[in-house]
N, C-alpha and C positions, 0 to 999 in steps of 0.2 A: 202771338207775342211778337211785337215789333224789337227791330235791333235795337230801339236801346234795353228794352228790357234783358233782351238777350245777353247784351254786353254786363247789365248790373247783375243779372245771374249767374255769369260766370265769372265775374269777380268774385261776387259771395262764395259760392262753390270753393274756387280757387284758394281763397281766402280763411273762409272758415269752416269747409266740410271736410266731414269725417270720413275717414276709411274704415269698414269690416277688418277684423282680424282676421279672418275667413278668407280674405284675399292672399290668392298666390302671387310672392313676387318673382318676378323675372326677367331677368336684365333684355332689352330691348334691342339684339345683336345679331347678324350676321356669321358673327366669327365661332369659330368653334374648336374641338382642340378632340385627338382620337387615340382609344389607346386599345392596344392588341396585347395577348399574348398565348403563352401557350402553358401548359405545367411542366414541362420537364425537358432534358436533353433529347432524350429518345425522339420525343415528339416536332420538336424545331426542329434536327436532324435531319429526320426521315418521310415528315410529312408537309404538305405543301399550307399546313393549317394557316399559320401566319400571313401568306400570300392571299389565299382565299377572304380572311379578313381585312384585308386592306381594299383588297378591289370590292367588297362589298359596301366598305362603308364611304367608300371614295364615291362610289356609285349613288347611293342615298343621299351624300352631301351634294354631289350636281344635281339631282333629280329635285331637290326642296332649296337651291340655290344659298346654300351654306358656303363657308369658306374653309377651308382647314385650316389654323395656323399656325400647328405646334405637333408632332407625333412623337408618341411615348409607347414606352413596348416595348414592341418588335424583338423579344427575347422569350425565355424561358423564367417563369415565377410562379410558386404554385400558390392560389389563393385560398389556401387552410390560411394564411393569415396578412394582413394586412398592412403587415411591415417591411412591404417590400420596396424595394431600390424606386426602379421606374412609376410603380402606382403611387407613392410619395412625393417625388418629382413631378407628376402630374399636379397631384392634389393643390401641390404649395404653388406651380405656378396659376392655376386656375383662383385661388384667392388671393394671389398678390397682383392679376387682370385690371383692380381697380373698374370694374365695371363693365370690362370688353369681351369678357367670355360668357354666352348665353349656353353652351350648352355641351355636355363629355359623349361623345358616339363612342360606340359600342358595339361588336359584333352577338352579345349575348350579354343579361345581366350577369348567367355564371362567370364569365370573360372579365366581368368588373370586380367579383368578390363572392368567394364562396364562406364569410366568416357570419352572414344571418344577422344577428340584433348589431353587429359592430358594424357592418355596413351598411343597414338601416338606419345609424348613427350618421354615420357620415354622410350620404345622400338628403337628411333632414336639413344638416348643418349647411351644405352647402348649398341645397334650396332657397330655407328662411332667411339665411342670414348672407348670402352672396349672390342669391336670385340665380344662382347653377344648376342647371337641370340636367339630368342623365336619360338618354335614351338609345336603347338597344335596336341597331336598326332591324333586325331578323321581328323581332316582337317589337313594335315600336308602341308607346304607351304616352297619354297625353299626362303629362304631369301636372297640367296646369289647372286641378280640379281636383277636389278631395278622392273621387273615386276613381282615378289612376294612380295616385299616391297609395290607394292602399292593394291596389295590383301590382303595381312595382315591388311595392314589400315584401307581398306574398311572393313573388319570382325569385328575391333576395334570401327568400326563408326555405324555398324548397329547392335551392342551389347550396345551401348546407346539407339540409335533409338528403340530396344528392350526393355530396359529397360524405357525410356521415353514414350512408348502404354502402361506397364504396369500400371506405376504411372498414368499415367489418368484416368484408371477403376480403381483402387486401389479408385485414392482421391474423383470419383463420386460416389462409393458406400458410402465413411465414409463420405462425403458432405451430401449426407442424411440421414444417419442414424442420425449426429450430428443436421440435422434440425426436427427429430423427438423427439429432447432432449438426445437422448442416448449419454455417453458419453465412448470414447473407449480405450482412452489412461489413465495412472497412473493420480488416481484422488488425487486432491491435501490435504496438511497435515489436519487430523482427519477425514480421510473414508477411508474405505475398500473393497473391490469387495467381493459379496455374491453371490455363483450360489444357485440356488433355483430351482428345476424342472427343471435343463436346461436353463434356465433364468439369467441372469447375472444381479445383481442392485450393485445400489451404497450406500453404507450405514455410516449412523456414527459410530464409534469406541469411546472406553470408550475417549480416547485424544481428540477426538469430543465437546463431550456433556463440557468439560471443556474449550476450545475455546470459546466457545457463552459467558463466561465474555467479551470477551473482546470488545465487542462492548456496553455492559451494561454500562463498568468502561469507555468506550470515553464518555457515552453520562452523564455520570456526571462528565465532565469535567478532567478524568484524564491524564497523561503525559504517552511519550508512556514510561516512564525509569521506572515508578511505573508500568505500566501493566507489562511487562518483568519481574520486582521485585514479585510480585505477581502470575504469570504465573507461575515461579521457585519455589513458596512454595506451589503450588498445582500440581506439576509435571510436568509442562508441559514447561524443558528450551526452551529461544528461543532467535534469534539475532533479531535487529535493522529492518532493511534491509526483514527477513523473516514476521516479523510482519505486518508490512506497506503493504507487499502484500498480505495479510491474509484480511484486512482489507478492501481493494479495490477488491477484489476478490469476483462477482458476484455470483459465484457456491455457494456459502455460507447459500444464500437467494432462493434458486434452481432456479435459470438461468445460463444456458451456453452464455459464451463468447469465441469463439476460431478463430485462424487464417485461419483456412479452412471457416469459415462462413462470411470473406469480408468484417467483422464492423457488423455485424448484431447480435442480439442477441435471443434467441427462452429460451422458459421457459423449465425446463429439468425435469428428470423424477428421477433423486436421492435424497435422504431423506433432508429435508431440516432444515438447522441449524438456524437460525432467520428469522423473516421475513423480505417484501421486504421494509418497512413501516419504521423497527428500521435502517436495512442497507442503505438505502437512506439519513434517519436523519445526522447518525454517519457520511456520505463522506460529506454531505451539511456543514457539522459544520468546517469540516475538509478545503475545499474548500474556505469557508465565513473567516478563520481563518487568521489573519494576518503574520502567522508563514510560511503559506501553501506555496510551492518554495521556503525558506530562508535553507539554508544548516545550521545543525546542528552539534554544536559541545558541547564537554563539559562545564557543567553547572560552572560558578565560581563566586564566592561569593561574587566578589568585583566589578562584572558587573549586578546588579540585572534587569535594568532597556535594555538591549540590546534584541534588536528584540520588545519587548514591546512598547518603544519606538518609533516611524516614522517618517519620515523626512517632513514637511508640504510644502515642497516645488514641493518635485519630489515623497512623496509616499512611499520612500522606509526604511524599517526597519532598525532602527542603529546596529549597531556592535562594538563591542569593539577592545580594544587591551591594551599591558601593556607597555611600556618604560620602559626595566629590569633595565641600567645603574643607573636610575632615583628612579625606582619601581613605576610609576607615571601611573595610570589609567586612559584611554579618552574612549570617545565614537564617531562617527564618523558614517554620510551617507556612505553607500556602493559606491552611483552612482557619476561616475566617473568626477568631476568637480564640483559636489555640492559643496565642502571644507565646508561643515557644521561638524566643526572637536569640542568638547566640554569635559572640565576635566569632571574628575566621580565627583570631588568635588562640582561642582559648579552645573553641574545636579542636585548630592542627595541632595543638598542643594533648589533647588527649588520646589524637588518635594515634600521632606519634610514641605516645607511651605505650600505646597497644603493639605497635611495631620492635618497643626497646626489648617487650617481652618475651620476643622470642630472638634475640642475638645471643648467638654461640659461641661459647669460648672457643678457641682455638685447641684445648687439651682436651677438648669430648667431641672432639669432630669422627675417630675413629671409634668411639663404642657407639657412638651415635647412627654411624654408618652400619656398624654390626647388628643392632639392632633393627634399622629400617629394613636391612636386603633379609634379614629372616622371619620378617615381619612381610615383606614382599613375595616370599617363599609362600606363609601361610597362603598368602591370598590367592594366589598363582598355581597352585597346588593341583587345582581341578584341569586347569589349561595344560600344564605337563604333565596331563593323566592322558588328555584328549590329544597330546601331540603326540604322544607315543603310539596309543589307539589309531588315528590316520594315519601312522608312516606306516603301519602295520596293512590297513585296509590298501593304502597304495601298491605294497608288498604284495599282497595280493594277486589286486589285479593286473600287475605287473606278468608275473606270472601264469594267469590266465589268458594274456595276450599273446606273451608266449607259444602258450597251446593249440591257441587259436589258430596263427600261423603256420605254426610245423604241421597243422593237420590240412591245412588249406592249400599254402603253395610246396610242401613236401609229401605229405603223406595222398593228399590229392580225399580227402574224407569228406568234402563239403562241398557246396554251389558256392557259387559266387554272392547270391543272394542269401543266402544263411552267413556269410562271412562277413560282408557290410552290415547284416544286420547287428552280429554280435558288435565286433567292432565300433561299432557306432556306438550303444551302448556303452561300453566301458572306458570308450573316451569319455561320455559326459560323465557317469561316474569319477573317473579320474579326476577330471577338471573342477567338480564340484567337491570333493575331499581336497584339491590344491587349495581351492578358495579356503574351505574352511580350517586347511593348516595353515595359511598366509596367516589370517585372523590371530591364532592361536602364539604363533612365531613372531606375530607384529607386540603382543602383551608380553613376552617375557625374555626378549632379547634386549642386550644393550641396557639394561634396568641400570647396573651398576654406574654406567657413566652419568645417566640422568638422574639419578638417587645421589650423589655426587655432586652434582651440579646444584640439584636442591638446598642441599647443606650447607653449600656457598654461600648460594644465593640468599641464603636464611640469615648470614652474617652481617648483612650491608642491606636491609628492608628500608630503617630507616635512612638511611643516606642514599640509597636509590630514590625514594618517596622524595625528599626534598631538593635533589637536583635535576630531576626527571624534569621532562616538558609534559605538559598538561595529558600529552596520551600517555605517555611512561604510567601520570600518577595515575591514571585511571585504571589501565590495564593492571597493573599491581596489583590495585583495590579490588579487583574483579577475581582477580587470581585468587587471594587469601579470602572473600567473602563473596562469594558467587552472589548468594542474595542481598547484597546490602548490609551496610548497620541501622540498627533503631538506637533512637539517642532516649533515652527516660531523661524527660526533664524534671521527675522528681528526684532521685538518686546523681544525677548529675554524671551520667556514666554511658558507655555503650554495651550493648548487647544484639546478639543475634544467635540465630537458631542453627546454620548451617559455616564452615570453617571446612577450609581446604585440608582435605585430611592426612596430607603429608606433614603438613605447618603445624597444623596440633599435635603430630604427634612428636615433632621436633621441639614441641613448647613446651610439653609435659616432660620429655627427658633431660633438657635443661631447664628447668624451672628451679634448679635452686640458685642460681643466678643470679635471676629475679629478684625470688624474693629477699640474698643478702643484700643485694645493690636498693631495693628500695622498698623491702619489707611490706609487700604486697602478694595476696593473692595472683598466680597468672591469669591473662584473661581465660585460656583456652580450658582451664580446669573445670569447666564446667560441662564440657562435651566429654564424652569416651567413641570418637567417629573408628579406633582400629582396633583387631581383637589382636592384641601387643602380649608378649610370650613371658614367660616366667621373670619375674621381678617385677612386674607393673602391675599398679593396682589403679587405675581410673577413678579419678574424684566422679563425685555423684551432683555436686549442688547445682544447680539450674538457675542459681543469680549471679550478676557480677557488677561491680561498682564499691564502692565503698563502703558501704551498709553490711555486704558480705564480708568485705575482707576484715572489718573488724570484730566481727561474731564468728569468723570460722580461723584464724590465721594460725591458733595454736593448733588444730585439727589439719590442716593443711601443710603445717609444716614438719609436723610428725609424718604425714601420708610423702610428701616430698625425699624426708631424710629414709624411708623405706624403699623408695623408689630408686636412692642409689645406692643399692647393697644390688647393685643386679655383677652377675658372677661373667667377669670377661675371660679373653684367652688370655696367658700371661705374655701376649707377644706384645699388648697393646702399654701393656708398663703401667698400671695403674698400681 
């Protein structure tokens, strides 16, 4: 073939031949770009791995007259995944090269990626479609041929497979340690890791010992917006969200809970912050609580009665909302088709009437009080049985201590070791009949002031309710009906199962009140919550709304006007 044929051949060629799909592309360059790293702290620390990596692949790129001209690495990254800092920043600038980078060194394909098909992902992409080829200078492999492409892979797949026999003895070694209680990762907020002799424990921190409020302040009933308030004046800020899990968090109480252990839980060996007795109380109350799964949102003043409130039909707690145009407040079932939809007017207007029903006149505030303290007697009854019995058992050992003595340092009858021993004993004796006359002496002392205070308090309900700020109204509410009310939106009424059993029984002995001032059933006539002494007879009916009170009101006001033939002292001047 003469050149000109030559020259019309490679026109053609140039011109209109075709390339194989089958052909590897790749970029036609000198330059090249190296990335190192190691897995972990311990490892770049302690070893000279990183180093060794550089000078080898520094070595390979003079020896096949490469250029470096970019290094990435040079840190700690563990390649379980792919999303990491430095291999990302290689990645992006080696496709943003425009053409200049032929090729990523490597001291190991593990060293590039231990993630298997996701990294045979990226090594493709940046093959076909960037002409970037990766090669490991320890194992170097020609890429540039289907059957190095599929040894690369396979080196990419058994650097998982590698990495996947590790993770198995890794997770059975910390599988048992954590079923021997130990615990190995960052323990959670108010402890700290203490080494001891070589010994690792887990211990409280001064933010610790301040924590254990907070499970004191749930169990007298506080909200979690006051514990957070309270937490921040004793140091210790905290969000919504971080609390909640503080609270539900078993390590607290010394048991681990973790997801290496399958649902299972094993008692742990770190210092423990309450016991298991208070932390079960605090989630049981939490759990039984009609709040417990309703999404929380800000407290507003003009919805007092939302979430407290429950729908009697389907169960579920109301919620509010406002009608801005309007400025017009409702209240409203959540579930979907109840249309149990109600103004705030017409609510606080009913449950205000539940409040009128128990205001006391002022001329029965003393049978009222005789009544409750011998009604408080009954109940108490056992406890003044039990506190006489303990002063009696302390009596005792008072006594035997006594004896103890005279025969030890006077009479000289004993060792010294039989003397502590008794001794010892009957201190804790002692201390344990304290405890339990504390108990006994904490229920029935002082009654009359707080019994007292009640029947004040009973006089101004509704006028506390309506001037109260939005916790007043709630605490109130919580006070007189531990579990909530259910609204019947058939009957157009409230009712509930459970009533503070001082309040009922201050409602049933003023209850004709009531019913002259507005010719109603009382609400509370439907419970009998005290066993109340000669002159009371507890209504029976188990409805209340409207419906009852006009079917039962002649029944009920005969049982009323029975109710006040109860026989006073004549000090009280009736």
């Amino acid at each position: 073939m003469n050149r000109l044929e030559q020259a019309q051949q490679s026109f053609l060629e140039s011109k209109f031949g075709r390339h194989g799909k089958a052909v590897m592309k790749k970029v036609d360059s000198k330059l090249v770009v190296k990335y190192t790293r190691v897995s972990g702290k311990k490892q770049f620390d302690k070893n000279d791995s990183i180093e060794n990596q550089n000078k080898t692949i520094d070595d390979f790129a003079e020896k096949n007259n490469l250029q470096v001209v970019a290094n990435f690495g040079d840190t700690y990254e563990s390649a379980k995944t792919d999303a990491r800092k430095e291999f990302q920043r290689m990645i992006n600038f080696c496709k943003s090269s425009k053409g200049k980078i032929s090729t990523i060194l490597v001291y190991k394909m593990t060293r590039f990626s231990r993630t298997g098909g996701k990294a045979i992902s990226i090594a493709d992409e940046l093959r076909t479609k960037y002409g970037i080829h990766i090669i490991a200078v320890t194992e170097p492999m020609d890429t540039s041929n289907p059957n190095g492409v599929l040894f690369q892979e396979m080196q990419l797949i058994f650097a998982k497979w590698d990495n996947v026999q590790r993770q198995q003895v890794t997770y059975a070694g910390m599988k048992n340690k954590y079923l021997k209680g130990e615990w190995l990762s960052n323990p959670p907020q108010g402890y700290r890791i203490v080494r001891e002799n070589g010994e690792r424990k887990v211990m409280l921190n001064e933010t610790g010992h301040k924590l254990k409020k907070i499970w004191e302040w749930k169990l007298q009933g506080m909200k979690n917006e006051e514990i957070m308030i309270n937490l921040r004046k004793i140091g210790v800020p905290i969000y919504k969200q971080q609390l909640h899990k503080i609270i539900k968090n078993p390590f607290y109480c010394g048991l681990i809970a973790h997801g290496i252990l399958d649902g299972k839980i094993v008692e742990g060996k770190q210092e423990k912050l309450i016991s298991k007795e208070l932390f079960f109380k605090v989630n049981d109350i939490i759990r039984s609580s009609s709040l417990y799964g309703v999404p929380h949102k800000a407290e507003d003043n003009n919805l007092p009665l939302k979430v407290f409130v429950w729908c009697a039909k389907c169960n579920t707690p109301f919620t509010g909302y406002v009608v801005k145009k309007k400025n017009l407040y409702y209240y409203k079932c959540r579930t979907t088709g109840c249309k149990c939809n109600k103004s705030v007017k017409e609510m606080h207007s009913k449950f205000e009437a539940i409040l009128s029903e128990v205001a006391i006149k002022a001329e029965l505030i003393k049978p009222i009080m005789y009544q409750l303290e011998n009604t408080f007697a009954d109940l108490n009854k056992e406890n003044s049985e039990k506190q006489q019995i303990l002063k009696g058992r302390m009596t005792e050992i008072n006594t035997k201590v006594s004896t103890l003595e005279e025969k030890y340092f006077i009479g000289e009858e004993m060792t010294k070791e039989m003397y502590d021993k008794f001794i010892t004993r009957f201190r804790e004796e002692y201390a344990e009949i304290a405890r339990d006359l504390e108990i006994c002496t904490t229920g029935i002392s002082n009654h009359r002031e707080m019994l007292k205070k009640a029947v004040e308090f009973c006089r101004n309900l509704r006028t506390v309710w309506l001037k109260g700020s939005i916790k007043i109204k709630e605490k109130l509410q919580k006070l007189l009906f531990p579990e909530g009310l259910a609204y019947d939106r058939e009957v157009e009424a409230f009712r509930t199962d459970k009533i503070n059993s001082v309040i009922a029984l201050i409602a049933r002995l003023s209850g004709d009140s009531a019913i002259m001032q507005k010719g109603l059933t009382p609400f509370f006539e439907s419970k009998s919550l005290l066993a109340v002494r000669t002159g009371l007879e507890p209504a029976t009916s188990a409805v209340t709304g409207r419906h009852s009170n006009q079917l039962n009101y002649r029944t009920n006001l005969l049982r009323r006007r029975k109710c006040t033939k109860i026989s006073f002292p004549s000090k009280f001047n009736l």
